[in-house]
N, C-alpha and C positions, 0 to 999 in steps of 0.2 A: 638211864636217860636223865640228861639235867631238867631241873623244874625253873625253864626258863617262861616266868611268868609275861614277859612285853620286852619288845626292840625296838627302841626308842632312836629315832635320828633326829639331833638338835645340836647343830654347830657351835654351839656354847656347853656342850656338854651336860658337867654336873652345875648347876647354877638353882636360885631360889627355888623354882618352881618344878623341877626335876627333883630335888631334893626333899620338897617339903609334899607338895599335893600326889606327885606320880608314887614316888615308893611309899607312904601310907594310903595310899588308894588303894595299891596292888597288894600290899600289906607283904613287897621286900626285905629281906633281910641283907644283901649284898647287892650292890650296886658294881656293874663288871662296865666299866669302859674297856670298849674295844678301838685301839688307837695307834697307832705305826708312831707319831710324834710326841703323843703323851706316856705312851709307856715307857719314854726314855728323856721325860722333863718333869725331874722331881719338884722345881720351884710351881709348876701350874699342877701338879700331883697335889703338894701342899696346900693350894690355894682351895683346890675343890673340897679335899678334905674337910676342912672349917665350913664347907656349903652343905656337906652331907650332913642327914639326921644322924642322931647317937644310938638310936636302932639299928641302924644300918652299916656293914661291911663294906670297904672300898675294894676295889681294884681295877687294875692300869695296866693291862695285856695290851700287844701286840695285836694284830689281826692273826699271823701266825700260831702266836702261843694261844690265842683264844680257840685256836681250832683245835688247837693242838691238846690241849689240857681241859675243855669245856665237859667231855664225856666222864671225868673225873670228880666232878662236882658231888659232895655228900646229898641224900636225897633233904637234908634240913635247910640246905641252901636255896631261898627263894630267890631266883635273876633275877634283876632288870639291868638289861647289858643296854648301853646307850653309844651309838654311834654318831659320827659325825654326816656322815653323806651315805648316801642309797648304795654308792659305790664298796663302798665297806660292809656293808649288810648283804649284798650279791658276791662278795667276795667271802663271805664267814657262811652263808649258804651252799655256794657251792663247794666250801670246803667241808660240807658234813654236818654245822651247826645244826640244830633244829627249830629253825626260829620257821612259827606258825604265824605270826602276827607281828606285824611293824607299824606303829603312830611315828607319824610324819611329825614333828612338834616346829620345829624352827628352821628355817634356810634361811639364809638373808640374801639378799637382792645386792649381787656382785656384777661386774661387768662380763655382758653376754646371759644375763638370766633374765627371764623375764616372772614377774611378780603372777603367782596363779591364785593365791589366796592369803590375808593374812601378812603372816609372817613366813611366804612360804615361796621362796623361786627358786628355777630351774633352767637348767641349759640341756641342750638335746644330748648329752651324756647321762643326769641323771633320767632323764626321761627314758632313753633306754635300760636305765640300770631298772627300774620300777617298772617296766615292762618283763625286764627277764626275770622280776620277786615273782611278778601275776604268775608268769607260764608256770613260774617253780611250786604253784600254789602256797605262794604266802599273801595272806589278807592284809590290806593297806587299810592306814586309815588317818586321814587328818584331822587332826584335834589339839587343841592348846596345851588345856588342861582338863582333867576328868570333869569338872563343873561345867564345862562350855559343851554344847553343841560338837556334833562331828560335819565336817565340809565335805562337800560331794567330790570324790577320788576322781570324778571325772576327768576334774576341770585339771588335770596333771597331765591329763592328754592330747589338750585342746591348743 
């Protein structure tokens, strides 16, 4: 079973505060981006790299290979696999992954989303994707960063 510590969804990925506050919060050792576009873009592979702490492990799977290779994890490898959209999170769940828990970190407010919280919008796709985490029993949660406050999940359904 991998010791996937938090699944992280923040449309910027790995960036300052993924890097510096979340994985020594969680006290990860491997940082798993799960990414259809970035496992196969080594210049924004590169760029995250220099964002990660030097504690910590990268990697740039596929949503495929994530599914594919995730049960292979040594048990010394601490996750935090960080995704882009809920969409990819419902797709690496029901490919088998184990993820118990997802922080909501960043959406940004695109055309056709409307703002719920924050830094945090939605269109009636990811809404349904976060409806079928609930049924699957995985625990949401919106939160910035470990030092702030958690935002009422509600409001994602509202």
């Amino acid at each position: 079973m991998p010791h996937i510590l938090l699944t992280r969804i923040d449309n910027r990925l790995i960036h300052g505060q993924v890097a510096t506050q979340w994985t020594s919060y969680l006290g990860a050792n491997l940082i798993l981006v799960a990414n259809d576009k970035v496992s196969k873009d080594k210049m924004r592979q590169g760029l995250m790299d220099m964002a990660a702490p030097s504690g910590a492990q990268t990697r740039y799977f596929s949503i495929e290979k994530t599914i594919n290779v995730i049960h292979k994890a040594a048990d010394r490898q601490k996750i935090f696999i960080v995704c882009e959209n809920p969409q990819d999170v419902l797709r690496l769940v029901e490919g088998g992954v184990p993820i118990k828990k997802v922080n909501i970190g960043n959406m940004h407010m695109a055309e056709g989303k409307r703002q719920v919280v924050g830094v945090v919008a939605v269109d009636d796709d990811d809404v349904a994707a976060f409806k079928k985490l609930q049924e699957a029993g995985v625990e949401l949660e919106i939160q910035k960063v470990p030092t702030e406050g958690k935002e009422d999940v509600s409001k994602l359904f509202e």
